[in-house]
N, C-alpha and C positions, 0 to 999 in steps of 0.2 A: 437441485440445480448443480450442487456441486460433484454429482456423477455424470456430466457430460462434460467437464471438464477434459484437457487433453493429461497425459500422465504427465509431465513435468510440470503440473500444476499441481501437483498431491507429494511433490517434494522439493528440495531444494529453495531457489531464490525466491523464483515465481509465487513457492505454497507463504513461505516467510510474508510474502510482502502481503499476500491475498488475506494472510489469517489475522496482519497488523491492522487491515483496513476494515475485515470485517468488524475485529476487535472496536474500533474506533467510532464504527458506524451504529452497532448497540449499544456503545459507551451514549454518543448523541442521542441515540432514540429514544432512550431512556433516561435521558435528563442528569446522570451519572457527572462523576467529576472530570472535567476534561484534562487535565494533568495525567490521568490515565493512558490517556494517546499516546502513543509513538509508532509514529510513521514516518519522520523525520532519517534519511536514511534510506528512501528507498530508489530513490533516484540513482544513485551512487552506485547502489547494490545492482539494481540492473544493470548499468554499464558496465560496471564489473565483471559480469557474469555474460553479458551476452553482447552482438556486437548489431545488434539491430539499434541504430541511434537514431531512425527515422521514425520510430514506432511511433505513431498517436498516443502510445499511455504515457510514456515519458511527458508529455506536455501536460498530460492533465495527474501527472506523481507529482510534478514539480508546480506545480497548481496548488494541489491539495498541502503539500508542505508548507508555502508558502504563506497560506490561513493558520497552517495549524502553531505557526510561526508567532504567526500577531495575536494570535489566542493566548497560549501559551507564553 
């Protein structure tokens, strides 16, 4: 899957946030400690980096934080 990815997804901000979440997603899948998360931080990181504010992921980065928030 992840060789159809575009190349700014194989570095920089986009690869950081992509590898926190996959990180995060087999930490869940596999019943793992969830203190191991951190994703927290990538809302930020995007804006930072790029000036697309309208994006759809932003809504669902800042989603995802927000669980991972009351979880942790």
């Amino acid at each position: 899957m992840e060789d159809d990815y575009p190349k700014d997804m194989n570095s920089g901000v986009l690869h950081l946030i992509y590898k926190r979440y996959k990180k995060a997603l087999d930490i869940l899948e596999n019943n793992e400690d969830i203190k191991e998360i951190h994703i927290l931080g990538g809302v930020r990181a995007y804006m930072d980096s790029y000036n697309d504010y309208q994006n759809p992921l932003l809504g669902e980065l800042h989603k995802a934080e927000q669980i991972a928030n009351q979880l942790l």
